[in-house]
Every structure is written in C-alpha cells, then in structure tokens.
N, C-alpha and C positions, 0 to 999 in steps of 0.2 A: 439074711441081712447081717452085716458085720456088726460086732461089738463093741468095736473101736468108737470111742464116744470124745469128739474135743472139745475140749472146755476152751473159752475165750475171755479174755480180761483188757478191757479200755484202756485209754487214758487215765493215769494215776494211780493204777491199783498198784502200781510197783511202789508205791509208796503208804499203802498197806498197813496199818500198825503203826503210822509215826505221821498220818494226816488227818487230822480232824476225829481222833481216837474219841471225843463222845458221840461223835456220828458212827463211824465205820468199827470201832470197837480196836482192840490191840493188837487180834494175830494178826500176820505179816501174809503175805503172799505165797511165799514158802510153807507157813504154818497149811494157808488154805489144800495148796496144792497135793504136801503130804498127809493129809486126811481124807483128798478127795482118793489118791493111790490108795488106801488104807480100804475104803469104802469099797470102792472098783472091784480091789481083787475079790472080794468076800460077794461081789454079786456077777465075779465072773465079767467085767467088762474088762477090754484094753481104751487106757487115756492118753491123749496126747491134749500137754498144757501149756498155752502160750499169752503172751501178754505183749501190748501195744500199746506206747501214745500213736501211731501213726495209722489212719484210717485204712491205707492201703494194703499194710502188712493185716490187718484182720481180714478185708474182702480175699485176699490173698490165701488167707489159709480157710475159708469158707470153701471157696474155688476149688483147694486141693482137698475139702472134706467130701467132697462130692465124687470124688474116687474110691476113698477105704474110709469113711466114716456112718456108723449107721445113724448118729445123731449127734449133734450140737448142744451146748451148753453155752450161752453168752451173756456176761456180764458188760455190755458195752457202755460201762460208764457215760460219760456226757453226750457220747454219739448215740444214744438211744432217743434222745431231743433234736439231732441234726441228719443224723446220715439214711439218707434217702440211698444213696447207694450201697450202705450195710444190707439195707431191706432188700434191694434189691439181689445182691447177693445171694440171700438167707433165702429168697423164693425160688432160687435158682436149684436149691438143697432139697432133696425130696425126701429125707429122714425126718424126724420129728425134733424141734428145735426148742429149749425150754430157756426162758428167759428167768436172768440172778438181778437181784438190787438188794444189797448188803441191807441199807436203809428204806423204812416206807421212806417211797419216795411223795407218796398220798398226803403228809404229812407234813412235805415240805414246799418249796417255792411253786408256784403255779407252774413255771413254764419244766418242771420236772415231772409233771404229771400226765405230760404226753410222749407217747413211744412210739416212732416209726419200727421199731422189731417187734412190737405187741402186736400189730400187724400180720403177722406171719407167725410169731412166736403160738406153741403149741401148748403151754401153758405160762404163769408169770408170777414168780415166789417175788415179792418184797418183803421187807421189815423181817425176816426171819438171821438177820444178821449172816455170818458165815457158815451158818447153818443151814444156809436154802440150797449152797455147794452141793451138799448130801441129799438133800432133799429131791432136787433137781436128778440127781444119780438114781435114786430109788426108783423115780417117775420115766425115766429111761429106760431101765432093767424092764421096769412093766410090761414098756410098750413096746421094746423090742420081744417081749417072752411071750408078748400077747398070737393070740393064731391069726394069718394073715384073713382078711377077708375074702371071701371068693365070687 
C-alpha cells in the first residue's frame, strides 16, 4: 500500500491564523502544513497538501487519491455539515480516511455536530487544535504499518 497520505483543508482554512483565532488558534496554514512535512518524513510517509473553498476541487483530489494515495486526511471545514458528495467521494477511497476539526465541534452550534464524512471517516480527532494534523499522521503510519488481514 502506498505511503503517500493527502491531507485536505475546506473552506477557510486558508485564512488560518487570522479567522476567529480564539476558536482556530494562531498558526496559519502554512505553519500546519510544515509540521505535518516535519511529522511525515520521521514516520516515513510521502504528503500531498491541498486546500479549497471549492467543493469540487476537494471530490477532485479524493478522485485522484484513489490512484497513488494510501490514505486521506480531511479537514472539510463547513462541508463536513453539507456535502453528501465529499461522502460520496471518500467511500469511493478504499484507504483509511481520518477526519481533523481544529475545534470540538461537540461544543459548539448544533447544526456542527453532524458530519456526513464521520460517515465513512475512519476515525474523528476534534478539539485537539492543530494538533489532531499529527495526530491523525500517527493514526495513519499505524494503519498503513499494520499486517494486512488475510
């Protein structure tokens, strides 16, 4: 199975560090990114990191994760509440897919505390801030290191 693992970033993470900083905390997008590189090389994965407001360009690079990726990473900001076709997507994926939320989202509005990617999502880090990034990397090494079953 490949080791190439892509991370994926919603709507708005591009503004990262300068939206709503007592929710989402300081670092930037960038900061996330070169941590997750940081993390990666030291457990031996390859990362490809991309970010969207545009629904399409995420199903888009799900699509092409389905050729050289062994797992997914997705942070789909507000389309985690809407997009039935991210889900759709993400089941199309046969790697194991682990869902990021900067913030418990447990915590906050009602209608945030439903996820059409929890659905399929293979495990689901909230509230661990920009920290669930690495988190989520660790949980991937695992499962990719784990012996296939037979």
């Amino acid at each position: 199975m490949s080791r190439l693992v892509t991370i994926l970033n919603g709507p708005n993470l591009n503004l990262l560090g300068k939206r709503q900083p007592q929710i989402y905390g300081h670092e930037t997008l960038a900061d996330v990114e070169t941590e997750c590189r940081k993390l990666a090389a030291t457990l031996k994965l390859g990362l490809a990191f991309h970010q969207s407001n545009r629904e399409y360009e995420l199903i888009d690079w799900i699509h092409a994760a389905r050729e050289v990726a062994g797992a997914i990473v997705i942070n789909p900001g507000a389309f985690t509440h809407t997009s039935i076709a991210i889900l759709d997507a993400l089941n199309a994926f046969d790697g194991p897919v682990i869902e990021v939320h900067i913030s418990n989202v447990h915590k906050r509005e009602e209608f945030r505390r439903h996820s059409y990617v929890s659905l399929r999502a293979d495990g689901v880090l909230a509230g661990f801030g920009t920290q669930g990034y690495g988190l989520a990397l660790q949980r991937i090494a695992r499962l990719l290191d784990a012996p296939s079953p037979r």
